[in-house]
FINUSE-331112 format. One line per 3 residues: number of its first residue (from 0); their letters; for each residue x, y, z of C-alpha. Coordinates in pm, 1 decimal, always signed. Example, Ala and Ser with C-alpha at 12.3 -4.5 7.8 and 13.67 -1.06 7.14 Angstrom:
% residues 2
0> AS> +1230.0:-450.0:+780.0  +1367.0:-106.0:+714.0 .
***
This chain:
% residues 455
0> XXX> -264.1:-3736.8:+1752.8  +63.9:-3586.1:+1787.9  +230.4:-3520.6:+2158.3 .
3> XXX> +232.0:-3118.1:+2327.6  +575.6:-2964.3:+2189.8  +812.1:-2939.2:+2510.8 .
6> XXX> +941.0:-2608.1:+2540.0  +1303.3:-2591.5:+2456.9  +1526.1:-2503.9:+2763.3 .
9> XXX> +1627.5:-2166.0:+2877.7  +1978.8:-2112.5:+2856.6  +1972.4:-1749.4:+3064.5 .
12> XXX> +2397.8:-1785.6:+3155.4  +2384.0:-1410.5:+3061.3  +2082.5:-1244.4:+3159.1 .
15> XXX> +2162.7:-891.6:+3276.7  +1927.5:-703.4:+3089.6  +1557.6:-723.5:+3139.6 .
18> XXX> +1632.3:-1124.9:+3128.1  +1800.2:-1094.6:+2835.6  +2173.5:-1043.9:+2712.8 .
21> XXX> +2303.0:-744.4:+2802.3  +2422.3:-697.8:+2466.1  +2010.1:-680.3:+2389.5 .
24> XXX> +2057.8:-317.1:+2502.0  +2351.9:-183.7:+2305.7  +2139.1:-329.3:+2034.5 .
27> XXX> +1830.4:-209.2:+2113.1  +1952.4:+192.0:+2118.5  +2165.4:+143.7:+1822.5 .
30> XXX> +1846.6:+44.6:+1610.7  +1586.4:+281.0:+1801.0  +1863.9:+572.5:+1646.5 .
33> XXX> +1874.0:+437.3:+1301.9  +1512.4:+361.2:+1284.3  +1455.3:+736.0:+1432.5 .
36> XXX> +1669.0:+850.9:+1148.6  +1468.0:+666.3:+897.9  +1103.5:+730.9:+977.5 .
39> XXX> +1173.6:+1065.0:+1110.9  +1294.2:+1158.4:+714.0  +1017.9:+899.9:+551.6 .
42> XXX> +752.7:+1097.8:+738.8  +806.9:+1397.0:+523.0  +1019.8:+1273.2:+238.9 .
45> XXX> +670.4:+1282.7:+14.2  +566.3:+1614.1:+72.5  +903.3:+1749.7:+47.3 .
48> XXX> +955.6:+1695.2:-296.9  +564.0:+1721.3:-377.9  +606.5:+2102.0:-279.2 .
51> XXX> +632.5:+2397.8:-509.7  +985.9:+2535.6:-504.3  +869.3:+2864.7:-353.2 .
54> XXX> +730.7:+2637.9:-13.3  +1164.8:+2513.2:-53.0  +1041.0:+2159.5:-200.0 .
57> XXX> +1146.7:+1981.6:-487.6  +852.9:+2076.6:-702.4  +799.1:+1718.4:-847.3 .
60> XXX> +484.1:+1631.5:-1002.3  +277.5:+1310.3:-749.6  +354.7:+1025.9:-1021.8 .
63> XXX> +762.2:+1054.6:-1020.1  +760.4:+1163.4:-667.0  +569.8:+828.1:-580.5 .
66> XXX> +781.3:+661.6:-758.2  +1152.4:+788.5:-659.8  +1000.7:+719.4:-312.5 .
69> XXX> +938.1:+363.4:-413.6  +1213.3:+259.0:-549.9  +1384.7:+466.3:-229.0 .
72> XXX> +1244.6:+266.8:-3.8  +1286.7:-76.5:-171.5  +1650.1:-16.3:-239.8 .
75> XXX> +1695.0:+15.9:+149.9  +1557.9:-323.9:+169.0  +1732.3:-444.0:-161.5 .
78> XXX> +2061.5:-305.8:-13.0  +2054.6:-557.8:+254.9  +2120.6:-812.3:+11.9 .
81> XXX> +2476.2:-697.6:-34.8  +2523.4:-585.9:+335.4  +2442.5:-942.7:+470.9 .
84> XXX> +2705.7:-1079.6:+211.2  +2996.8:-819.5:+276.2  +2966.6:-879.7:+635.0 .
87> XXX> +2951.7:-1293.0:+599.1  +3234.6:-1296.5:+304.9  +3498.5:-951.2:+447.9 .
90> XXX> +3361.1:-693.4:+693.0  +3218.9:-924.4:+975.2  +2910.6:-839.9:+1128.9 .
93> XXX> +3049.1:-530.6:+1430.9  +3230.3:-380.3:+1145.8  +2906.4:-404.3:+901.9 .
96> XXX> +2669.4:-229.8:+1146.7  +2968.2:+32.6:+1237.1  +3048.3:+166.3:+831.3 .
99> XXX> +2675.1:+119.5:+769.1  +2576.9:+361.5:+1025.9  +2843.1:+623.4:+963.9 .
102> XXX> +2659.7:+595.7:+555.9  +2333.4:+662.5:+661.9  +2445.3:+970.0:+895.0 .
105> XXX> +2630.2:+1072.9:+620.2  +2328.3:+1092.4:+403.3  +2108.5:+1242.6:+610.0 .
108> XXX> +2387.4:+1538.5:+649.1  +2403.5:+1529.3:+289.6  +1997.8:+1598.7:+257.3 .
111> XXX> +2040.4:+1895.1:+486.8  +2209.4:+2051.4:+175.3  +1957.6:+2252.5:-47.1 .
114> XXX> +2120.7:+2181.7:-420.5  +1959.2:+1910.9:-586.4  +2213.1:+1686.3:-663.0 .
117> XXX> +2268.7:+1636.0:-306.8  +1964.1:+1480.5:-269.8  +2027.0:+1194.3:-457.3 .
120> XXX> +2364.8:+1112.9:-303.6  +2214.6:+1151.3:+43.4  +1942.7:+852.4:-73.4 .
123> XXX> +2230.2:+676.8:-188.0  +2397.9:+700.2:+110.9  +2102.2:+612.4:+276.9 .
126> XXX> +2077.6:+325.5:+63.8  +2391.0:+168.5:+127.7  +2443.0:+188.4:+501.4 .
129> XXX> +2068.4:+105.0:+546.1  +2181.0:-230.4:+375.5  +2484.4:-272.8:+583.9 .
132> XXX> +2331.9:-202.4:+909.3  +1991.7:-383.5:+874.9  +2063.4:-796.9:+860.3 .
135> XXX> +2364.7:-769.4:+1039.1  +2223.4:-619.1:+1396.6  +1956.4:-848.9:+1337.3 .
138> XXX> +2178.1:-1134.1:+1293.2  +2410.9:-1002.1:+1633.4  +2009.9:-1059.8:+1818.6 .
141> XXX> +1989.3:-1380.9:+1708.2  +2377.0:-1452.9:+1797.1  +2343.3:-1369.1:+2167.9 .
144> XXX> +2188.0:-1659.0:+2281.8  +2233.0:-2001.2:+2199.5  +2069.4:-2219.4:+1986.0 .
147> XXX> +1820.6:-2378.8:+2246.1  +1732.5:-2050.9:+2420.8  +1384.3:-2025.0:+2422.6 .
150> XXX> +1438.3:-1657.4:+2520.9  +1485.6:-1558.5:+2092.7  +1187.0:-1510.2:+2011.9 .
153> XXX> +1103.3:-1241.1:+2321.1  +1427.9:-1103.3:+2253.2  +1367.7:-1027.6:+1905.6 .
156> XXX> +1019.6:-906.7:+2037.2  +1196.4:-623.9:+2266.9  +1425.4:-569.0:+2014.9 .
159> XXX> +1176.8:-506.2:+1765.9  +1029.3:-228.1:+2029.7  +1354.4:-56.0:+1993.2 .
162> XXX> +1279.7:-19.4:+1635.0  +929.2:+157.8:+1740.9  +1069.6:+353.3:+1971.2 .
165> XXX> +1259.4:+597.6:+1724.8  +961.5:+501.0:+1456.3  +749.6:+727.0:+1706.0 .
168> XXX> +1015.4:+955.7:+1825.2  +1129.0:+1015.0:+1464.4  +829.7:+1172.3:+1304.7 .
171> XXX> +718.9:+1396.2:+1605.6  +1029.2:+1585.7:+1604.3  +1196.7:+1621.2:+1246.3 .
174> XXX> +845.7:+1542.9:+1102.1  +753.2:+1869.0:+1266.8  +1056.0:+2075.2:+1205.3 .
177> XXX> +1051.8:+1996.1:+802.6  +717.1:+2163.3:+759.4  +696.1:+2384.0:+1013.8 .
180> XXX> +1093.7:+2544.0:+1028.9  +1270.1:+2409.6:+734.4  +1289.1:+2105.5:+532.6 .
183> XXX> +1684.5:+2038.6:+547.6  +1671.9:+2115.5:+887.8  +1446.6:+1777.3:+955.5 .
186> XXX> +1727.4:+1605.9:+725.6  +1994.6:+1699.0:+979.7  +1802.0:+1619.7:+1257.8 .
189> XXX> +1754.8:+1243.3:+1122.1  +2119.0:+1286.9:+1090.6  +2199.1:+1392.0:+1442.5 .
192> XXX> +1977.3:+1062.5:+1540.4  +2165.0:+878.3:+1360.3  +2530.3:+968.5:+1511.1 .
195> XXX> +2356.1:+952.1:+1823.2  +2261.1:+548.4:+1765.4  +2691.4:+500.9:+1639.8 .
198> XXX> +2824.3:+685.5:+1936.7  +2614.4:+449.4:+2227.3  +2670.6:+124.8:+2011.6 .
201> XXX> +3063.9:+150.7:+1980.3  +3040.3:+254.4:+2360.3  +2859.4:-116.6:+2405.4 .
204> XXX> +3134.1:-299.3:+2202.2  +3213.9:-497.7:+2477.3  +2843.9:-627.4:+2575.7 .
207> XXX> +2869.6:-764.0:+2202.1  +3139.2:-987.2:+2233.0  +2995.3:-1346.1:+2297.8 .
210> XXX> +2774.8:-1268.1:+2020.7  +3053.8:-1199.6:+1824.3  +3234.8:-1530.3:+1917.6 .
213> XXX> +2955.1:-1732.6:+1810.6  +2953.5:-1554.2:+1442.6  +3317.1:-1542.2:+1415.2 .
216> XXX> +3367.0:-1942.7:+1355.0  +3049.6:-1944.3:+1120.0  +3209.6:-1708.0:+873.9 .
219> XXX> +3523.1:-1853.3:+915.3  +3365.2:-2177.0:+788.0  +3193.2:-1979.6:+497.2 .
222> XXX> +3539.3:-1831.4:+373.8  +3686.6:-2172.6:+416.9  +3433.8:-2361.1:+177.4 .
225> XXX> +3444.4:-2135.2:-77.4  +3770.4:-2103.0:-52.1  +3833.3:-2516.5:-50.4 .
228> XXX> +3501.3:-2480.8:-354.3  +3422.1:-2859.1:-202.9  +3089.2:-2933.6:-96.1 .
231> XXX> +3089.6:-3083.2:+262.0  +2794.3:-3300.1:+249.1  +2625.6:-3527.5:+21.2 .
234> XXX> +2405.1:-3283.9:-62.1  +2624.8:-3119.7:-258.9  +2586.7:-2752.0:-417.6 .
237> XXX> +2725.5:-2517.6:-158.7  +2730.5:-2815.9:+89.2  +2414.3:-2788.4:+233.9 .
240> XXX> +2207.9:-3094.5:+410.2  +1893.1:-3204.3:+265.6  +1737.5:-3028.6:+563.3 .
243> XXX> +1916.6:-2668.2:+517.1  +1731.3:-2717.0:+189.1  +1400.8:-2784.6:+258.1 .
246> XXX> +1427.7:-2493.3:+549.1  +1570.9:-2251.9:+243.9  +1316.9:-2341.8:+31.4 .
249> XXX> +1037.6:-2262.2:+336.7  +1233.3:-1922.8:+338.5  +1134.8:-1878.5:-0.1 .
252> XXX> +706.6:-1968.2:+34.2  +774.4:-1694.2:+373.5  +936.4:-1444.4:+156.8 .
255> XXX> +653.8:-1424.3:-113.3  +377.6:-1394.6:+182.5  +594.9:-1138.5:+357.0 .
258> XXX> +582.9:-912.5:+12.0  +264.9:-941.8:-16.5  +220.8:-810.5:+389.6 .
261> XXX> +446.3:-509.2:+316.8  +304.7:-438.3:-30.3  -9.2:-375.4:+204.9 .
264> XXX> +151.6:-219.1:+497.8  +396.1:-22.1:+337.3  +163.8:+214.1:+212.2 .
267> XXX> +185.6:+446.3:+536.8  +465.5:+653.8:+413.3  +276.8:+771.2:+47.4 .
270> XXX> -55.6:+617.2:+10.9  -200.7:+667.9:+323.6  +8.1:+984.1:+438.8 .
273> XXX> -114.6:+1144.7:+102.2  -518.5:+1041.9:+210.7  -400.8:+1219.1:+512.2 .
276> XXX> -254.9:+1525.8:+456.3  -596.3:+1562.4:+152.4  -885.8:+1371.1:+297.1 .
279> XXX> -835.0:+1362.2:+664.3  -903.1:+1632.6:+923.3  -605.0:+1766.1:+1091.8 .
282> XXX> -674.7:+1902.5:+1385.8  -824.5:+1728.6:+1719.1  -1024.1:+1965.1:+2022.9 .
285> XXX> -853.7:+2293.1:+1810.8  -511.5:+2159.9:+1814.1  -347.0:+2170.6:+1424.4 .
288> XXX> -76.0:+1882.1:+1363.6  +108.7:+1842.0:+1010.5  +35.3:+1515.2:+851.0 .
291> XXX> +345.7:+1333.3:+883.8  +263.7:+1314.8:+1265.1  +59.0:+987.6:+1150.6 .
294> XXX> +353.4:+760.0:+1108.9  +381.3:+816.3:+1495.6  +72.6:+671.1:+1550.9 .
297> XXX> +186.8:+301.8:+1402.9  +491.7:+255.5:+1598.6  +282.0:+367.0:+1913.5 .
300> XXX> +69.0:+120.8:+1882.1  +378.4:-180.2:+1846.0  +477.4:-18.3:+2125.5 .
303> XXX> +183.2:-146.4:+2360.9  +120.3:-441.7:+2138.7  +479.9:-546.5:+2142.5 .
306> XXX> +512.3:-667.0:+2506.3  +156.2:-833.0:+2526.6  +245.2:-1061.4:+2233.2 .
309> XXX> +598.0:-1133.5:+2392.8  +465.8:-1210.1:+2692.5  +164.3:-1426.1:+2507.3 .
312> XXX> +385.6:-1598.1:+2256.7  +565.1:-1711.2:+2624.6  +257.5:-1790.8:+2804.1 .
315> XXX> +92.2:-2011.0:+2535.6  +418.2:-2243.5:+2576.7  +335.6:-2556.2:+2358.7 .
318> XXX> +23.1:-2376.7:+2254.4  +190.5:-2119.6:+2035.7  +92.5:-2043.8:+1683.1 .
321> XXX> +284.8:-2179.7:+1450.3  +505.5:-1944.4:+1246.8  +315.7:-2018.1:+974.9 .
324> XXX> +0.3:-1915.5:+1154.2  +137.8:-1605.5:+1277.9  +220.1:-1483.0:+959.6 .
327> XXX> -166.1:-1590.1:+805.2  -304.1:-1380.1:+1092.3  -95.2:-1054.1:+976.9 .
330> XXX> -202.7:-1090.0:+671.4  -575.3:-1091.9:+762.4  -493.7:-783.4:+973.7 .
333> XXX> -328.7:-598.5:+750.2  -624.6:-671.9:+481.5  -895.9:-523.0:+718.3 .
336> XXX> -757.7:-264.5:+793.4  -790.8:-150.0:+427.4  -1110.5:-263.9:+431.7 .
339> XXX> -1184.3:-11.5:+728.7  -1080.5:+274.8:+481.2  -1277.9:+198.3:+175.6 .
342> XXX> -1620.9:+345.5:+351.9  -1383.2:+676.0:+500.2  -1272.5:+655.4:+157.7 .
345> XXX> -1598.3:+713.9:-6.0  -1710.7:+897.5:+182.5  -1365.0:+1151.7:+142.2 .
348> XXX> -1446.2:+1123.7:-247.7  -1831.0:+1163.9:-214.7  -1894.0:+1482.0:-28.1 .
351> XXX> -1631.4:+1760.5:-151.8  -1433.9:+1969.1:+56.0  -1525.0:+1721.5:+336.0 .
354> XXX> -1257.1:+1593.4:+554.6  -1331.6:+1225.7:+755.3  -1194.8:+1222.0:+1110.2 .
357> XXX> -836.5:+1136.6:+1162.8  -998.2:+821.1:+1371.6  -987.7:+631.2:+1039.4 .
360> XXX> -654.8:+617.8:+992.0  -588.9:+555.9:+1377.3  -828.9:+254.1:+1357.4 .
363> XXX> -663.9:+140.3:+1034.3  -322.6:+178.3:+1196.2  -426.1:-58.8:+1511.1 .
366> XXX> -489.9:-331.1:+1266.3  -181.0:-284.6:+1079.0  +1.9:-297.8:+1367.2 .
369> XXX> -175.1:-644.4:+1479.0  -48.7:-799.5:+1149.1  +284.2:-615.7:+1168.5 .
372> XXX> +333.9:-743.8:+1546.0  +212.9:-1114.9:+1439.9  +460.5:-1124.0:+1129.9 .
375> XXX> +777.4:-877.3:+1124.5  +976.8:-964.7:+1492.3  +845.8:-1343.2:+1423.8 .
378> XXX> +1035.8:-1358.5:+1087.4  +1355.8:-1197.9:+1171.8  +1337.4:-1469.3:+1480.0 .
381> XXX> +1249.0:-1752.0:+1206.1  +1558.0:-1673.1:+945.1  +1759.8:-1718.1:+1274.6 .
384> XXX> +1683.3:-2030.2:+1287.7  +1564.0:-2167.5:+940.2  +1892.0:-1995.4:+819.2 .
387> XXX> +2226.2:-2206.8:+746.3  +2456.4:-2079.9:+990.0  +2754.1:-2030.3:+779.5 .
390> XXX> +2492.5:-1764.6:+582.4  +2280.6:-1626.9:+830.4  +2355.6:-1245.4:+739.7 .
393> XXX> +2329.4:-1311.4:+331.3  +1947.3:-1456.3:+437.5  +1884.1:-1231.8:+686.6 .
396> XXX> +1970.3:-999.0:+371.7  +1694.7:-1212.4:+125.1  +1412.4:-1166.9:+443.9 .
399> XXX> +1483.6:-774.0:+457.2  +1444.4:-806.4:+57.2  +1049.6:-908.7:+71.0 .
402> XXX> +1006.9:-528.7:+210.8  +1171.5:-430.6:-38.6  +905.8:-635.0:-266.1 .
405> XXX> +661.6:-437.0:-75.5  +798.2:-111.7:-175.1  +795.8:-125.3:-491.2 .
408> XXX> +381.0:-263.0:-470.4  +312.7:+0.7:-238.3  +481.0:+267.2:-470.7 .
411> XXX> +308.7:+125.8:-755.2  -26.8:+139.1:-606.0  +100.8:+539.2:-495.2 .
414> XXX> +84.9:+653.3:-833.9  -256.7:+533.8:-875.2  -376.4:+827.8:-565.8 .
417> XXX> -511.6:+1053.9:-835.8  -609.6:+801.7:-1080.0  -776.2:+522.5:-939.9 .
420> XXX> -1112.6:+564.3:-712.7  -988.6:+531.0:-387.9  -1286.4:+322.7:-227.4 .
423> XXX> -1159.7:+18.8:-523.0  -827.9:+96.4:-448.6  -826.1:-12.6:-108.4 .
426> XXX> -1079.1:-259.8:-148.7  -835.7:-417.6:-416.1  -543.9:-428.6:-122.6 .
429> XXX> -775.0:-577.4:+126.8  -888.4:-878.9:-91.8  -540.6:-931.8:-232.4 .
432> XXX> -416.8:-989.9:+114.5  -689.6:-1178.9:+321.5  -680.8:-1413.4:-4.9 .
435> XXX> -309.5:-1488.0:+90.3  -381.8:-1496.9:+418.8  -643.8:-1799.1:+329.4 .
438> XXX> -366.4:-1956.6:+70.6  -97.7:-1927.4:+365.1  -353.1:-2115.5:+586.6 .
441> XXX> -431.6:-2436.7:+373.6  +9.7:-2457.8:+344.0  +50.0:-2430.9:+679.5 .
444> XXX> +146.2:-2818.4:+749.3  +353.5:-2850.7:+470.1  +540.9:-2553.9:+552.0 .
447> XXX> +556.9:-2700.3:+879.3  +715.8:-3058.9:+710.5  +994.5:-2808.0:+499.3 .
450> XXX> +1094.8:-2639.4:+844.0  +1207.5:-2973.2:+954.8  +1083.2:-2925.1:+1271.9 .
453> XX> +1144.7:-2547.7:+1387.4  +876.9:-2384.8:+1527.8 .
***
């Protein structure tokens, strides 16, 4: 029988902010602005270019629409592949956030334009500062506070909040103005979000600093390897310890669960927002609301979820859930909640002309957000500390890429809407993931052996 874990100690020299690092803040507005910019467009990107050209939408037919928004939304996450490596190998990881942001409000300004080809660019743009900003202000988190501060994990917890913050935010207001005033004006009003998150986080520059110093000497040591193209251990390749590789290679079992979470979960923005704006009633006690005002209700939900599951993970002490078990529980979550929707489902499909109430997809949201809650702040925390430190923003990159994964799965599974009956659609996601979820449960202890002992 093995001994309680002892709680690391609290290292809390710098604890201005709620606890936390003040830094936690600068951070915290910077990614509530970018994430504001991002849902805010997601929310409507569907049914913008699913409507006729006389409505001032793109026209597209639902099978390449799906699937431009697909492979949209997994580049973002692909992106971040290249963004964690530019800032570890030239940029650095201020500089990174800074050129990535200034992209993405560029794109959203370039949306705002009606020709076609500025569409594209504007994704692109997207695209690239997306991958830029993404690791690399999640790597700055896990940079303010040292290595045995058992404040991380709440700070990535509030931090993750921030993200919900303009998740909610985002759709409500250019969600609304798309349909209702004009599309490209809800492009330029992501935009304005956007330039809104750069102008308070250059302001905050200076509550950034010790995290700074404590990344500076990692990718100094990064240049100089590969520079020297010795390896500094007997481990050899790359000079990583036996240990960095058994925690990489626990990375890697993570990263295929973690797709198979946001192949699920990712279906807000198309699958589910298209069962919404055709199956579900849109109205509540007479008052109309466009679709897209759905992907509000998610982020509201991490919002008061979010704090109790800080404060739990905290209160449990040597009790806490394993990572591993954290991330078998959001995939359980995720799995019912798609097994909520296969009776609204049938019944949508059944009785024609029949709309289900909108409490389906609020009740399927709660459990997504359970899952999303258990799994998403718990992982950026766990690449903090399961990553090498000389390439904590390339990994931080390779987590960010299993959403990616789950883009691409959840625009697959997009293009079947009109295709496939929707009752075995969703059935299909829910059994895919609790079945991980059960797989991820009988590897929990040898995951735990590979993380040589992190948490």
């Amino acid at each position: 029988m093995t001994a309680p874990r002892a709680a690391p100690p609290t290292v809390a020299s710098d604890a201005g902010w709620f606890g936390h690092p003040r830094g936690l803040s600068t951070l915290f507005f910077t990614e509530m602005w970018e994430r504001f910019s991002y849902y805010g467009m997601k929310a409507f990107l569907i049914f913008y270019m699913t409507a006729s050209l006389t409505a001032g939408g793109l026209g597209f037919d639902l099978k390449p629409a799906t699937l431009i928004f697909g492979v949209y939304t997994s580049s973002v996450w692909a992106a971040s592949i290249a963004g964690g490596l530019i800032a570890d190998w030239l940029l650095g990881q201020y500089k990174s956030v800074l050129v990535g942001g200034i992209l993405i409000a560029l794109g959203h300004f370039s949306l705002a334009f009606h020709a076609l080809p500025f569409f594209f660019v504007g994704l692109g743009l997207i695209v690239a500062g997306t991958g830029l900003l993404k690791p690399n202000v999640s790597a700055i988190v896990g940079s303010l506070y040292e290595a045995a501060d058992a404040r991380r994990d709440a700070g990535f917890t509030i931090f993750y909040m921030g993200i919900q913050v303009g998740a909610v935010i985002g759709p409500l207001i250019a969600g609304w103005l798309a349909p209702r005033v004009d599309w490209h004006a809800g492009f330029a009003c992501a935009g304005v979000g956007m330039t809104l998150g750069l102008i308070q986080y250059v302001l905050g520059r200076d509550r950034l600093r010790p995290a700074m110093a404590r990344i500076a000497p990692k990718a100094g040591a990064l240049r100089t390897d590969a520079a020297v193209g010795s390896p500094t251990s007997s481990s050899g390749f790359l000079g990583f310890t036996e240990v960095e590789w058994k925690r990489i290679a626990a990375m890697a079992v993570f990263f295929v669960f973690a797709s198979i979470f946001w192949g699920a979960f990712e279906q807000a923005g198309s699958t589910l927002n298209l069962f919404a704006d055709r199956y579900t009633r849109l109205s509540v006690l007479g008052f109309a609301f466009p679709a897209s005002w759905f992907q509000s209700v998610p982020p509201t939900f991490a919002m008061m979820l979010a704090p109790a599951f800080a404060w739990l993970w905290v209160r449990l002490g040597s009790r806490e859930p394993s990572s591993p078990t954290k991330f078998a529980l959001g995939l359980v979550s995720v799995g019912l909640s798609f097994l909520l929707l296969v009776p609204a489902a049938t019944t949508a499909q059944n009785a024609a002309g029949v709309r289900v109430s909108p409490l389906w997809l609020v009740g399927v949201y709660f459990l997504q957000e359970l899952g999303e809650v258990s799994l998403y702040p718990v992982g950026l925390s766990l690449t903090t500390k399961l990553a090498p430190a000389r390439i904590v923003g390339f990994l931080m990159g390779v987590w960010l890429l299993s959403i990616s994964a789950g883009d691409l799965i959840a625009g697959w599974i997009a293009g079947l809407f009109k295709s496939y009956p929707l009752p075995q659609l969703f059935g299909a996601v829910a059994v895919t993931a609790i079945g991980a979820a059960v797989l991820l449960a009988l590897l929990i202890k040898p995951l735990r052996r590979l993380m040589g002992g992190v948490h």
